[in-house]
LUMLUM-529241 format. One record per residue (C-alpha): residue number from 1; residue in one letter; chain; z, y, x. Coordinates in steps of 0.05 Angstrom, whole numbers, plus 5000, padded with zeros to 4 digits. Layout:
N
SITE:k:r:c:up:north:east
SITE:NUM:a:A:Z:Y:X
...
This chain:
543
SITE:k:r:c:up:north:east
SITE:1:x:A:8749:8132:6023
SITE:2:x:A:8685:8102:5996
SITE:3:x:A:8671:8075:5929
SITE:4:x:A:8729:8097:5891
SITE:5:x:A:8728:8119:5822
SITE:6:x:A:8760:8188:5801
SITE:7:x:A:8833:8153:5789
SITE:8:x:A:8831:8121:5863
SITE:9:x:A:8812:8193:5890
SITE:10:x:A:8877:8229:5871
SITE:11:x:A:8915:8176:5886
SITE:12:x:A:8886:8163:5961
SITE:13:x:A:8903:8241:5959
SITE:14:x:A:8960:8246:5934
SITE:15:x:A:8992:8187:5983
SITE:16:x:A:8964:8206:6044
SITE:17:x:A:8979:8283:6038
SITE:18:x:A:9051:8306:6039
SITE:19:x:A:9075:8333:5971
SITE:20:x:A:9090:8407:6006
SITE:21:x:A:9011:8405:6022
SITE:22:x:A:8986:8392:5964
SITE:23:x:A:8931:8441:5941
SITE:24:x:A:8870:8431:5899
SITE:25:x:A:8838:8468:5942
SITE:26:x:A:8843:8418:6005
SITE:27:x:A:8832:8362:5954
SITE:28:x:A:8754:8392:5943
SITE:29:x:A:8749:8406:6004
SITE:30:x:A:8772:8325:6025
SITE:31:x:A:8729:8288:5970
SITE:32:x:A:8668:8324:5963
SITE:33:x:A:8629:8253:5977
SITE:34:x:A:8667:8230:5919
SITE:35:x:A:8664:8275:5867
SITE:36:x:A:8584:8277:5871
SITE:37:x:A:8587:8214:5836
SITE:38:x:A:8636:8218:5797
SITE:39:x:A:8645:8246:5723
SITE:40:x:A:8640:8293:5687
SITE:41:x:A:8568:8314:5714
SITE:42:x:A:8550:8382:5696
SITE:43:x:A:8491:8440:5722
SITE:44:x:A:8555:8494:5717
SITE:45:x:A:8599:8497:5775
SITE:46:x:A:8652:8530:5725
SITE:47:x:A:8652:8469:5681
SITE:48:x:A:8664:8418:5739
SITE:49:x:A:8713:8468:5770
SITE:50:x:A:8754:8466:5706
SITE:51:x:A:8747:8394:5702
SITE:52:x:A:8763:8364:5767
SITE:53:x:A:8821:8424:5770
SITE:54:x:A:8856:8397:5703
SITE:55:x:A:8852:8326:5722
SITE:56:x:A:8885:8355:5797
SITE:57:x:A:8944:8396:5763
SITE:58:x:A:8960:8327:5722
SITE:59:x:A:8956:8270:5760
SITE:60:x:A:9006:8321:5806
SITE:61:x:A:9051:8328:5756
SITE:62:x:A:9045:8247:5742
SITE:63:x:A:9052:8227:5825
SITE:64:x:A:9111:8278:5844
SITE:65:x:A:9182:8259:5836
SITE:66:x:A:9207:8323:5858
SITE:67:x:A:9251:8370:5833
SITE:68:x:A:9232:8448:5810
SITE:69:x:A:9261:8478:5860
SITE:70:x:A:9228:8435:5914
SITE:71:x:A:9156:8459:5898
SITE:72:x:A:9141:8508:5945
SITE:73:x:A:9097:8569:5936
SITE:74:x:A:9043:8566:5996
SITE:75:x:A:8978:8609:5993
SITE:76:x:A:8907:8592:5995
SITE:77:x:A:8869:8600:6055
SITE:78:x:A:8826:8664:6014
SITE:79:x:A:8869:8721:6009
SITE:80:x:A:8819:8748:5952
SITE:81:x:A:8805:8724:5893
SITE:82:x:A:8744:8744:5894
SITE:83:x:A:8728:8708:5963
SITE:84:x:A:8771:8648:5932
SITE:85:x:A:8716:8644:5869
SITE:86:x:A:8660:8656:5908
SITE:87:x:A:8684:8590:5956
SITE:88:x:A:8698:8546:5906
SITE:89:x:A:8625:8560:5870
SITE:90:x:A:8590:8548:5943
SITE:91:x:A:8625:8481:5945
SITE:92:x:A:8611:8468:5875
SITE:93:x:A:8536:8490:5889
SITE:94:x:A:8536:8446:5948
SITE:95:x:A:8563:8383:5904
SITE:96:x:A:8514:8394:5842
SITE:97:x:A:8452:8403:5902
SITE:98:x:A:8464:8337:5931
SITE:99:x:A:8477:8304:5866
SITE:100:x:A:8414:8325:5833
SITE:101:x:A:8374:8268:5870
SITE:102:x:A:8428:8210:5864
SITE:103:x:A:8443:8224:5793
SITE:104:x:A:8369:8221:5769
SITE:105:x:A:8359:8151:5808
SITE:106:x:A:8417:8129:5771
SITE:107:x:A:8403:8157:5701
SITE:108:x:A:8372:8098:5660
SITE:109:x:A:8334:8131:5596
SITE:110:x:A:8349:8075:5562
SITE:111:x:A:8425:8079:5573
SITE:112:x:A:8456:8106:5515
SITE:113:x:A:8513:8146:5543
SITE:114:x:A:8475:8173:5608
SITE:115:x:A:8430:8207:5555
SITE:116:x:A:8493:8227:5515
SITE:117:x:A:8532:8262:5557
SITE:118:x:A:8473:8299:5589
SITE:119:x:A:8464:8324:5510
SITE:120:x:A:8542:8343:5504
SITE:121:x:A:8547:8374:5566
SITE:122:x:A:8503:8432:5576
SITE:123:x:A:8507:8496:5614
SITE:124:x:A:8504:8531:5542
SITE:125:x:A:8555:8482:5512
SITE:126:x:A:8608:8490:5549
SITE:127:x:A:8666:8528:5541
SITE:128:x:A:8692:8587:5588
SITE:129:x:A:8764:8610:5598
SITE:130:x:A:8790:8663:5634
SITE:131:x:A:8846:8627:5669
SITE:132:x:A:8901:8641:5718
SITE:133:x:A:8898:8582:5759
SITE:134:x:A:8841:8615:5797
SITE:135:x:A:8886:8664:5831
SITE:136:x:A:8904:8637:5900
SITE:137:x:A:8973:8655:5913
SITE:138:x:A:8997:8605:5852
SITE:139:x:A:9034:8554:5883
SITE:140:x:A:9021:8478:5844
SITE:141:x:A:9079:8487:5807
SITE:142:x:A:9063:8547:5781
SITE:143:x:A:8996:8529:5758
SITE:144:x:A:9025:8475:5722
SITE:145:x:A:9069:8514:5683
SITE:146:x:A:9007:8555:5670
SITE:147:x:A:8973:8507:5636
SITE:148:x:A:9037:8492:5594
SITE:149:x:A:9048:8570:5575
SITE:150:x:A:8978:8578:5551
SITE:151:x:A:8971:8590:5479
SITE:152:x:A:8919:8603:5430
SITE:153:x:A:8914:8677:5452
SITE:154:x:A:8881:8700:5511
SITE:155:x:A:8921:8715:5567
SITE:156:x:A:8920:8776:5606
SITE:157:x:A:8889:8782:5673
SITE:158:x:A:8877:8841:5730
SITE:159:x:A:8810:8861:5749
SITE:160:x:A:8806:8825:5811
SITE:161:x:A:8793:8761:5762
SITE:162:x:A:8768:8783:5699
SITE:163:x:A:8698:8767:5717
SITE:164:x:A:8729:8693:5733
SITE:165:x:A:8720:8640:5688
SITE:166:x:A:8736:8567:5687
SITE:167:x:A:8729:8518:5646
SITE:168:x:A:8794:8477:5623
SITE:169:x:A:8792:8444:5568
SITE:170:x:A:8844:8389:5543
SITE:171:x:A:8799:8320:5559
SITE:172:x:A:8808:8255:5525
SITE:173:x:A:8802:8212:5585
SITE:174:x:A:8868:8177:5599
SITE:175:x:A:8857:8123:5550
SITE:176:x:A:8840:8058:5598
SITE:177:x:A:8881:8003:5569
SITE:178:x:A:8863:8022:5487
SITE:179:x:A:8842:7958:5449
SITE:180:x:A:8796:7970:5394
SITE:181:x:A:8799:7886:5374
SITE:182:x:A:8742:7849:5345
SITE:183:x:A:8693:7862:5297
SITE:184:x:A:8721:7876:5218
SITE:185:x:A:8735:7815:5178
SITE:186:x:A:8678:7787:5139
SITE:187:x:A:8704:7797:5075
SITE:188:x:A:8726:7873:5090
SITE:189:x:A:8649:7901:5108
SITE:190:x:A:8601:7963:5082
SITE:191:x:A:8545:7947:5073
SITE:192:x:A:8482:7990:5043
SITE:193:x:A:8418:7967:5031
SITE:194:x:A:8442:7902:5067
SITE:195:x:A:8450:7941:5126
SITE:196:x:A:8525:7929:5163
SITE:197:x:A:8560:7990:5161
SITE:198:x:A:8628:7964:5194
SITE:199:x:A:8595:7932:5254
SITE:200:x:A:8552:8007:5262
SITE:201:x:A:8617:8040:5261
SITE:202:x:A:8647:7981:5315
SITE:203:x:A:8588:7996:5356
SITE:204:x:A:8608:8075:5353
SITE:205:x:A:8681:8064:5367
SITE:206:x:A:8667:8027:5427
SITE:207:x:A:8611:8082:5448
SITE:208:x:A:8659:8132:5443
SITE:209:x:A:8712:8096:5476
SITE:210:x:A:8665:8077:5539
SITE:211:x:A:8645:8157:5535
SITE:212:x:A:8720:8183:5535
SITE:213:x:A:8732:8137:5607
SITE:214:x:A:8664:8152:5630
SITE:215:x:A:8665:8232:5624
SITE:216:x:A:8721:8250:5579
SITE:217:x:A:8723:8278:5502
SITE:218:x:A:8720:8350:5494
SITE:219:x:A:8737:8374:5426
SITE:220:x:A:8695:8423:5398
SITE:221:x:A:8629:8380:5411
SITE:222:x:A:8673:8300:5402
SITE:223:x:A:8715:8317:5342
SITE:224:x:A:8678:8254:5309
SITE:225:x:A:8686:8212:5371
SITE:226:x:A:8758:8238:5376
SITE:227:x:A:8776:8213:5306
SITE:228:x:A:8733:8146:5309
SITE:229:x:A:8794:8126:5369
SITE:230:x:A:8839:8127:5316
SITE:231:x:A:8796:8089:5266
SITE:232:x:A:8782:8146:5226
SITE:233:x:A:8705:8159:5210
SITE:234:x:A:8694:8231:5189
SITE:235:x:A:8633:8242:5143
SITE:236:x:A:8608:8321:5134
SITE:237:x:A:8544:8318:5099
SITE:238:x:A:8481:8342:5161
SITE:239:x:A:8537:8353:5211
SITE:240:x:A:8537:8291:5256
SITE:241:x:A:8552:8291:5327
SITE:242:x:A:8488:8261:5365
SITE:243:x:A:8518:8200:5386
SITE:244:x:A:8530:8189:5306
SITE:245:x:A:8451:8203:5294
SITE:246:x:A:8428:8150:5352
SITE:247:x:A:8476:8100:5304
SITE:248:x:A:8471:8103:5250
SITE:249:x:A:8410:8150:5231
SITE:250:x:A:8408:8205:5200
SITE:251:x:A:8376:8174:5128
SITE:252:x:A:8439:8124:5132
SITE:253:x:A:8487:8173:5148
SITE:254:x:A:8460:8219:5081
SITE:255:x:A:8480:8157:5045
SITE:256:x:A:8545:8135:5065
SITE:257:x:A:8559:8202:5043
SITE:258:x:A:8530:8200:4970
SITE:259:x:A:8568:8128:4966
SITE:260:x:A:8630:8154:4982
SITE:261:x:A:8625:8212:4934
SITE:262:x:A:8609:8173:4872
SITE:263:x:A:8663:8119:4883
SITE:264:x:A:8723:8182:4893
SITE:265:x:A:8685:8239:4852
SITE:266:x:A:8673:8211:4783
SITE:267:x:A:8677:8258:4723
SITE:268:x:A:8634:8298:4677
SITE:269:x:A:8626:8368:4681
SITE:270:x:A:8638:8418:4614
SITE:271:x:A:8595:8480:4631
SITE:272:x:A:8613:8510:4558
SITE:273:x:A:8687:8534:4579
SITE:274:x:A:8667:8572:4647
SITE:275:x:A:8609:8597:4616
SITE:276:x:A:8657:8636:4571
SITE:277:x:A:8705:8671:4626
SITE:278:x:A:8648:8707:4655
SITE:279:x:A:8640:8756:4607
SITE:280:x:A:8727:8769:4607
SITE:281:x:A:8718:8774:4677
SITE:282:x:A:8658:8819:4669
SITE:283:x:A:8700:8870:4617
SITE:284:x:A:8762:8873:4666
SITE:285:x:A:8718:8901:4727
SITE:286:x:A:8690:8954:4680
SITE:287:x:A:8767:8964:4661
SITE:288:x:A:8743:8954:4582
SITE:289:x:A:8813:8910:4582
SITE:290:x:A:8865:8905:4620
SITE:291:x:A:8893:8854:4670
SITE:292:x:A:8949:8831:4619
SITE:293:x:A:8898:8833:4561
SITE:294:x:A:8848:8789:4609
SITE:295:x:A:8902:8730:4613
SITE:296:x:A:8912:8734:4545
SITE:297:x:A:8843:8711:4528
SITE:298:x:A:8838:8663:4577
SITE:299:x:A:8908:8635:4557
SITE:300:x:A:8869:8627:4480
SITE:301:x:A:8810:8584:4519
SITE:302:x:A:8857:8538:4547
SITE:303:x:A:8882:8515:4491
SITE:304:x:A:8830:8456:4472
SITE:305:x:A:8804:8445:4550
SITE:306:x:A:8817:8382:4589
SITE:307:x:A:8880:8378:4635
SITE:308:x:A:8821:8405:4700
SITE:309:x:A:8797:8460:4662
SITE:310:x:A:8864:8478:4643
SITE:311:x:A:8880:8478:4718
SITE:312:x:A:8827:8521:4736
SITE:313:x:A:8834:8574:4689
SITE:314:x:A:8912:8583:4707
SITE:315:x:A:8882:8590:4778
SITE:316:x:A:8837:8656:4752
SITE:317:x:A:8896:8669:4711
SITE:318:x:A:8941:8681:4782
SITE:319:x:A:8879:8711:4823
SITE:320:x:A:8879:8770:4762
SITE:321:x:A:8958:8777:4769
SITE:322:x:A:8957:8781:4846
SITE:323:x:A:8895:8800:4879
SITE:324:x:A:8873:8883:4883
SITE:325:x:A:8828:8903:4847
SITE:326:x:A:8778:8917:4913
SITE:327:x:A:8777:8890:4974
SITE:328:x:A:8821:8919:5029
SITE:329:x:A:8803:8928:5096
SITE:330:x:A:8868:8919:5130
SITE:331:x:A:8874:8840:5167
SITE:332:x:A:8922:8803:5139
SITE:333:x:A:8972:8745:5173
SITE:334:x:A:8981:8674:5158
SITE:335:x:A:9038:8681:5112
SITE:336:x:A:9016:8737:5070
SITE:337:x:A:8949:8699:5065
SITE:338:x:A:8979:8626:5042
SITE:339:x:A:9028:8660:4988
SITE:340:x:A:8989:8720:4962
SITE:341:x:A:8915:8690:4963
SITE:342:x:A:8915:8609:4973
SITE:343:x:A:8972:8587:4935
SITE:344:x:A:8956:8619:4872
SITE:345:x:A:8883:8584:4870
SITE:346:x:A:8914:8518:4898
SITE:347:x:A:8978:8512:4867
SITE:348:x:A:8946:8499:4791
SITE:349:x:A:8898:8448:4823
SITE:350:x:A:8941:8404:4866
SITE:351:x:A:9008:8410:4839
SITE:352:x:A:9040:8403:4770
SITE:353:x:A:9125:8397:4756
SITE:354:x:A:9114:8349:4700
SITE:355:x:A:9085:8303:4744
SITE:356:x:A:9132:8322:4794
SITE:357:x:A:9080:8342:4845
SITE:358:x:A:9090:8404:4891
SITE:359:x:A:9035:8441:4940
SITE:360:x:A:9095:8469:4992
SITE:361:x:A:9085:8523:5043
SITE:362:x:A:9146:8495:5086
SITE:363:x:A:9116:8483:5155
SITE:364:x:A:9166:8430:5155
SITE:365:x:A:9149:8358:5193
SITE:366:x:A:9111:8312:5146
SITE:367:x:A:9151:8253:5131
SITE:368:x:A:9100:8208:5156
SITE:369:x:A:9105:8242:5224
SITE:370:x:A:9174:8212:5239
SITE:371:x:A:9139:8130:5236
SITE:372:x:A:9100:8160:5307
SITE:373:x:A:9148:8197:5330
SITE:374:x:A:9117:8264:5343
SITE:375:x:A:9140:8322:5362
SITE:376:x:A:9134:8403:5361
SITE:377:x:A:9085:8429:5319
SITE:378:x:A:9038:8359:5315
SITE:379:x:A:9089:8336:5261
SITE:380:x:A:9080:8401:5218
SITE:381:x:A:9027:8409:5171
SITE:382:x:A:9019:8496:5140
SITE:383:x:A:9017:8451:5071
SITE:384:x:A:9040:8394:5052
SITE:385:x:A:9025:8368:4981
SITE:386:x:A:9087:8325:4958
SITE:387:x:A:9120:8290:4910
SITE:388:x:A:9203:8290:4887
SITE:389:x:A:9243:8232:4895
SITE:390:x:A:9298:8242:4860
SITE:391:x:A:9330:8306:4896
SITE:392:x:A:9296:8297:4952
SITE:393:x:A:9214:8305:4972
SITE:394:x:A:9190:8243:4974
SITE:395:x:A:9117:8219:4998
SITE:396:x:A:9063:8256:5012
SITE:397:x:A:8997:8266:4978
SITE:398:x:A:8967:8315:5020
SITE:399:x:A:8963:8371:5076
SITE:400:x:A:8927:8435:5085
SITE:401:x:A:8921:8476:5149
SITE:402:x:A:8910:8555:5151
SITE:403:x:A:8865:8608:5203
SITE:404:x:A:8867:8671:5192
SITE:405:x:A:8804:8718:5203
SITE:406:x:A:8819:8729:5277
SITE:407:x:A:8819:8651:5289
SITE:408:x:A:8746:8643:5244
SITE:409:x:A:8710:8641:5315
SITE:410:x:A:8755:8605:5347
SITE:411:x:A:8724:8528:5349
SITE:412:x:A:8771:8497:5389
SITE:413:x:A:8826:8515:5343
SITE:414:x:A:8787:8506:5284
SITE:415:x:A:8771:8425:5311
SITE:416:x:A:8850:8421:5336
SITE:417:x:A:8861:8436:5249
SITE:418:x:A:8814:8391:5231
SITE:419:x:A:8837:8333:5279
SITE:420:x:A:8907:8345:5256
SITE:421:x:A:8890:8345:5185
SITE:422:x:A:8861:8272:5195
SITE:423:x:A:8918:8246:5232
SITE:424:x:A:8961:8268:5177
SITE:425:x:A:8924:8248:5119
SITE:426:x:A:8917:8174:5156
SITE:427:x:A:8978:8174:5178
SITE:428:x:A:9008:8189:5106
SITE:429:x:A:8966:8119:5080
SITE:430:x:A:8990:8077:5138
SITE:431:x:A:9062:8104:5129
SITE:432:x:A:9060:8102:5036
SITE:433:x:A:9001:8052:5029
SITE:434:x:A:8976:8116:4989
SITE:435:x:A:8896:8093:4958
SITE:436:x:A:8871:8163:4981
SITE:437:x:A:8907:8227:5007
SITE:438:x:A:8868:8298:5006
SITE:439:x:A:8859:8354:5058
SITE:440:x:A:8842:8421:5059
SITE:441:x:A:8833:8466:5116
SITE:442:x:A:8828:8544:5103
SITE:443:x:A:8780:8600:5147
SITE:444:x:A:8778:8667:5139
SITE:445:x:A:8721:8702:5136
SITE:446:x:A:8713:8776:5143
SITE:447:x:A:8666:8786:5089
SITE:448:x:A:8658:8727:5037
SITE:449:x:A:8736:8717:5026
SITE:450:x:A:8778:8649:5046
SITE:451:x:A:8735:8589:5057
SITE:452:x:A:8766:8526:5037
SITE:453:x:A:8740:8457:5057
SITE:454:x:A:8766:8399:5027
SITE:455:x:A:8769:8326:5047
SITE:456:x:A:8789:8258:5023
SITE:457:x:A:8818:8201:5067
SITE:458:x:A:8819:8130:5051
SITE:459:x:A:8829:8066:5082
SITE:460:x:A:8756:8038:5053
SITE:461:x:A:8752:7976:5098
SITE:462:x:A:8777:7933:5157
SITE:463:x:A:8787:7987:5203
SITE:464:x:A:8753:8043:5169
SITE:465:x:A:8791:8100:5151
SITE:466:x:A:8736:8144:5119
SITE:467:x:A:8748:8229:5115
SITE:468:x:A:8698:8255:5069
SITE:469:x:A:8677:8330:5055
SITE:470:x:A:8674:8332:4987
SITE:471:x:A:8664:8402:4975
SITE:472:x:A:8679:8479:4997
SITE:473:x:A:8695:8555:4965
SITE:474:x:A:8717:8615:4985
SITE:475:x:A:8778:8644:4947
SITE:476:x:A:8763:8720:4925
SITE:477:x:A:8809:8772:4963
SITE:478:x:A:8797:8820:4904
SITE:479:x:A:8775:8824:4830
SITE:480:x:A:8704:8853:4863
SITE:481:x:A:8699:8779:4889
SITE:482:x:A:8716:8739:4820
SITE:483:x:A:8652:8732:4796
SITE:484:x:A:8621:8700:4853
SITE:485:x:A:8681:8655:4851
SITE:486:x:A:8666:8629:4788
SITE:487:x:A:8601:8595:4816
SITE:488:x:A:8638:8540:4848
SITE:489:x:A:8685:8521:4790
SITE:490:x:A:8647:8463:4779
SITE:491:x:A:8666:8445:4857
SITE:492:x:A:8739:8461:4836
SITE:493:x:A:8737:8417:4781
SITE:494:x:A:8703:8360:4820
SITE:495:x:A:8756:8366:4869
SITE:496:x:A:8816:8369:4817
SITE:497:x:A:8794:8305:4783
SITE:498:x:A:8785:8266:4844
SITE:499:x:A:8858:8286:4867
SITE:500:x:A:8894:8269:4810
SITE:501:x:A:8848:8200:4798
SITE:502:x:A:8851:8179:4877
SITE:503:x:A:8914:8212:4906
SITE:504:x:A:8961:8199:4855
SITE:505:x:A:8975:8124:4860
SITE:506:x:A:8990:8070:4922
SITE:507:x:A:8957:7998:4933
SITE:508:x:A:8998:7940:4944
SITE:509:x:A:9023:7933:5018
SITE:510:x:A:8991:7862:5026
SITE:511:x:A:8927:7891:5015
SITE:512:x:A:8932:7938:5043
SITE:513:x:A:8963:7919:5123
SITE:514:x:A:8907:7877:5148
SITE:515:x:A:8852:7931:5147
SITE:516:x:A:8901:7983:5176
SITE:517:x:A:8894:8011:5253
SITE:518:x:A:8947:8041:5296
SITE:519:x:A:8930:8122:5318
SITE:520:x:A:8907:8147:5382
SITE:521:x:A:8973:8162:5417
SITE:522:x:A:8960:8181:5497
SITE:523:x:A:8983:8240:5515
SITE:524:x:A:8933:8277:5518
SITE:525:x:A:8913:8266:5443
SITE:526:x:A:8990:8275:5427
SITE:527:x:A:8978:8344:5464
SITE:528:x:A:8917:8355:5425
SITE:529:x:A:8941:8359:5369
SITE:530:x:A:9003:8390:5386
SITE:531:x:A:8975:8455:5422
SITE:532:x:A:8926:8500:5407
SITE:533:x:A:8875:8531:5455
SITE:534:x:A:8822:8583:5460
SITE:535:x:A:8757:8553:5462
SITE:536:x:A:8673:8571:5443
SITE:537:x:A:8637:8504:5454
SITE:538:x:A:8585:8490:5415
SITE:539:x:A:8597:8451:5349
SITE:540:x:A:8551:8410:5302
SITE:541:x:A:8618:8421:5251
SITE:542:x:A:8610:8480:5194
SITE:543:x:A:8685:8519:5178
């Protein structure tokens, strides 16, 4: 075989090898010619191990028409694992030693995705996994239904492999035939300082696109390239991916921001009400009053504040009545943390009965989820912020996702939340023709509380569905913790106002169907953001 690209190797494999035969194994052991030129290109024989095995294990899966019971188990040729690791790094070795020269003739310094991947991909940045398809006696099968049965928890593994690890990450890489379409309409641009926003963020779209068949997406270091496939452009104020710096710039980038902000965060800030809980809150930690005696007063402020400030103070109002009074060092789950902790801060803020708007813990499908057909867990939100129709819930205005403490390092499934909560939130104005829908994703932390970052999602142009941080907090686990909670009231209140003036209404269909964009759905993504994985890749994203 000469010349072929990555797809043409497993097939040419895959044909001329009978199915019983298959192992990866053989297959590095056939191609090595091939994959020195071929993507991803890495210094770390673990990373193109896990690579070139994934891509193996599915294109299997894809080619063979057999039945379960016709996969038979079949050895490697290395009895040890050990021996079997130490094999696959010499040919790995081998591969990377005879690449070095070719790929630095063909690396172009000018060529924007050469220099882009070689940035992305680094022997620090990439993520290790203990994983079980580097034990020999696994028959194909078996390691398929490996990667299948792997969760967000580590698996177990004996001691012959626990000093194994291999990279094997879901990729974004299987989507050839996806159309991004022409440039945005004329009349449907950003511009800034009469610089073209919309045909920057074409430009990006396409980079990423040419990067995901070039190399792949990985996650934890794409998220932004990840979302841009499905038209949505995420915005995090100083925590763009490189490939978004090259773009756009940095300076622009700081701006777009600060645009988007003023259009979806516009309201004035009273200091005079919050300045008067402190001292309450101040009087109940030295016990001067008591709990009951501390709602009381804070009921008697409420009475002439604005419909926010109101909000807010019912939310300190349910932190007194729930939280203890110090903070306790046992972990807590999911479930205790969304109904003891989150919901009575969030509740207050996002929903109200008179305006027949609910924040629901149901980890029920999102309505909008049933237009794309998901399935499993990619159609259910931790939160969903909805509205009634009638007796029934009707659209949706928002959704939240939830990690516990023992997730906080956990980047991969901190990016698979994030990625999720943009599909939903876009997903809910392609499926309502909402104006704007919010999202929240939660992190615990082991010392500063629940941190809570929330975003904004709206279709802002042809094509551009922009996700904007608009602020953060962390939620108090205690009444030792209330005071420093009170700093970011003003954050609170921001956020409050721009739900209720954004996320409350819907735009007219005709306006709004031109400038929509159909989501990412390969399966990979669909897997994406229907699984979780362990993963610690470097990220230029803040939790």
């Amino acid at each position: 075989m000469e010349n072929l690209s990555d797809e043409n190797i497993f097939i040419e494999y895959f044909k001329n090898t009978s199915s019983e035969h298959w192992s990866y194994w053989d297959f590095l052991l056939t191609n090595q010619a091939e994959i020195i030129t071929s993507p991803p290109f890495s210094d770390q024989w673990t990373g193109l191990d896990g690579a070139w095995q994934r891509r193996f294990f599915c294109k299997a899966r894809e080619m063979s028409q057999l039945e379960d019971s016709n996969w038979k188990s079949r050895k490697s040729d290395a009895s040890d694992p050990k021996n079997f690791s130490l094999e696959k790094r010499s040919v790995f070795n081998e591969l990377k030693t005879n690449a070095d020269g070719e790929k630095k003739s063909q690396m172009d310094d000018n060529d924007l995705f050469s220099r882009h991947n070689k940035e992305e991909i680094t022997p620090n940045s990439s993520p290790t996994r203990k994983y079980s398809t580097c034990l020999p006696q696994l028959s194909l099968h078996s390691s398929l239904q490996k990667i299948e049965d792997i969760s967000g928890d580590e698996a177990d593994f004996d001691s012959a492999t626990s000093s194994i690890q291999v990279n094997c990450p879901i990729i974004i890489n299987d989507i050839v035939e996806l159309q991004l379409g022409s440039l945005p309409c004329e009349n449907s641009r950003w511009f800034i300082n009469n610089l073209d926003i919309s045909k920057k963020w074409h430009i990006f779209k396409e980079e990423s696109l040419k990067l995901a068949n070039d190399s792949g997406l990985f996650l934890e270091s794409h998220v932004q390239q990840i979302l841009s496939l499905s038209h949505i452009f995420l915005l995090k104020p100083k925590q763009h991916c490189p490939l978004m710096v090259k773009i756009f710039g940095a300076e622009l980038l700081n701006m777009m921001h600060k645009d988007v902000m003023q259009r979806l965060t516009k309201c004035k800030i009273e200091f005079e009400v919050f300045l008067k809980i402190t001292p309450i809150i101040k009087c109940l930690q030295r016990e001067e009053i008591t709990r009951k005696n501390a709602v009381l007063k804070l009921r008697m402020l409420a009475i002439d504040c604005a419909y926010g400030e109101c909000a807010i103070l019912q939310a300190i109002e349910n932190i007194i009545q729930r939280v203890p009074a110090m903070t306790l060092k046992s972990p807590i789950g999911e479930v205790e943390l969304c109904t003891t902790y989150i919901d009575p801060v969030l509740s207050p803020i996002f929903g109200d009965p008179d305006r027949d708007v609910f924040l629901r813990w149901s980890n029920k499908e999102a309505p909008e989820s049933k237009n794309r057909k998901l399935t499993g867990r990619a159609k259910q939100p931790d939160a969903i912020i909805s509205v009634t129709n009638q007796l029934s819930w009707g659209s949706s205005r928002g959704h939240g996702e939830v990690k516990v403490q023992g997730k906080m390092n956990n980047l991969y499934s901190l990016c698979t939340d994030l990625v999720r909560v943009a599909v939903f939130n876009k997903d809910a104005i392609d499926f309502f023709n909402m104006n704007c829908i919010l999202g929240f994703q939660v992190v615990g932390k082991s010392l500063i509380g629940q941190h809570i970052t929330f975003y904004l999602t709206t279709l802002l142009y042809d094509g551009m569905y922009v996700m904007v941080e608009v602020g953060h907090l962390n939620v108090p686990m205690s009444l030792e913790e209330l005071p420093a909670f009170l700093t970011s009231l003003d954050t609170l209140l921001v956020v409050s106002n721009a739900f209720w003036n954004n996320c409350a209404m819907s735009r007219p269909a005709a306006e709004m169907e031109p400038k929509k964009r159909s989501t990412l759905a390969t399966p990979n993504f669909k897997e994406l953001v229907a699984k979780s994985r362990d993963r610690h890749r470097s990220c230029e994203l803040r939790f």
